[in-house]
N, C-alpha and C positions, 0 to 999 in steps of 0.2 A: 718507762723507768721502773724499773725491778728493785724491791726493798729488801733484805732481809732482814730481823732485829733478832741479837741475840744479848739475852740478859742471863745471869749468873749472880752467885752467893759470893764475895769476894774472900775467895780458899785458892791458894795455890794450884792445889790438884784442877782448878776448872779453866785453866791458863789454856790448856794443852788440847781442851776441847774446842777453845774459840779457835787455837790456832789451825786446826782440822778443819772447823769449820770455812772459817776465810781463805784457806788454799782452794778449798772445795770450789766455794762461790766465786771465787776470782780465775779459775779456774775454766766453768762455766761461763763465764762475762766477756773471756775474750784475753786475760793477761797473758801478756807471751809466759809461755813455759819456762827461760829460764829466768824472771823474774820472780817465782813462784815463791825461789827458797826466801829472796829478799821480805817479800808478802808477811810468809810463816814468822819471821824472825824479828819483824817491826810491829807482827800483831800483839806477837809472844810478850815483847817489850814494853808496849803501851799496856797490855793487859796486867803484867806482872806491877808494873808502875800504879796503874788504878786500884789492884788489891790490896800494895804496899800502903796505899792512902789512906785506902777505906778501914784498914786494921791498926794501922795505927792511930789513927782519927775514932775509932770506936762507931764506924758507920756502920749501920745494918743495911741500907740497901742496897741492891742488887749492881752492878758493873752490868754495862750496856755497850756493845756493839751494832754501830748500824752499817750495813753491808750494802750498796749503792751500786748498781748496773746504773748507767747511763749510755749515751749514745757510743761517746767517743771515752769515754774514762767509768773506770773504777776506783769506788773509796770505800774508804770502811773510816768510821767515826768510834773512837775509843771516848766511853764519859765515865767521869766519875762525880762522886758527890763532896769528895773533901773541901775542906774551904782550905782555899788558899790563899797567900802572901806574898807581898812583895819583900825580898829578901833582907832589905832595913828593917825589916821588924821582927825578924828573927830572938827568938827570949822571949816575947810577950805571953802571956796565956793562951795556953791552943794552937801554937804557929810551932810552924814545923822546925826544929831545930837543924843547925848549921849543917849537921853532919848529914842529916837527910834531904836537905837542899841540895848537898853538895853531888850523892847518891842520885838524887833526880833531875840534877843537869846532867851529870853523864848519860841518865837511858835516854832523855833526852838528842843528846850527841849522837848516840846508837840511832834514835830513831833517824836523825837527819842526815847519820852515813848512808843511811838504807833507803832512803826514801825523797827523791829527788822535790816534790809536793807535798810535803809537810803545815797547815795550819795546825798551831796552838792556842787553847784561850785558856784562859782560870779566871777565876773570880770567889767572890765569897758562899757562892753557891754551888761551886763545883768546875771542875773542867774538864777539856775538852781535847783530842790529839784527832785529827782529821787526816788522813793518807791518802793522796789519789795517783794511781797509774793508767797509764794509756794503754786501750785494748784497740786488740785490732778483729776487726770483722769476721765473723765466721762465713767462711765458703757458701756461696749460693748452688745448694745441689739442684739438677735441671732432672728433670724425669721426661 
């Protein structure tokens, strides 16, 4: 099992470089090729999602991608630190308001057009959007 972790400063401009990165490594792992663009576009998603968090929440630390080769599948894990809510308690101090709940079911929605294995978690510590796609084997060269 092959890792990659990628962390970042939660800026916009560093969206584009996880997204580079995870075509890369999913790429190398074995994803079919035309699943590639789906990759870039659910990574782009979750990541744009975790900075929107972390900036509006006033979080300094870093957005974390982890990159996952395994046998038969590739994931990548999008975390962030925001605390989140269950959507009844929307108004409270610190809880995300309606209109950005509402903005974060939709990337969500994105995420789940694009990504047939989708796990979700939050909590008050942060969360979590998990993707995995099926790879398929790279050619046995014979010499």
């Amino acid at each position: 099992m092959a890792t990659v972790e990628l962390r970042f400063s939660a800026l916009p401009e560093h969206v584009r470089t996880a997204r580079l990165v995870a075509a890369a490594v999913a790429r190398r792992a074995g994803v079919d090729e035309a699943v590639l663009d789906e990759v870039r576009l659910a990574v782009g998603e979750a990541c744009s999602r975790a900075v929107g968090l972390h900036q509006s929440g006033g979080i300094a630390a870093p957005v974390t991608v982890v990159l996952t080769e395994e046998e038969k599948q590739f994931s990548i894990e999008v975390g962030d630190e925001a605390r989140h809510q269950p959507l009844h308690a929307v108004g409270a101090p610190g809880v995300v308001e309606e209109a950005d709940a509402e903005e974060d079911e939709m990337g969500l929605a994105v995420i789940s057009g694009l990504v047939d294995d989708v796990e979700v978690t939050a909590g008050e510590g942060g969360g979590s959007i998990r993707m995995t796609w099926p790879t398929t084997p790279s050619p046995t060269v014979l010499s």
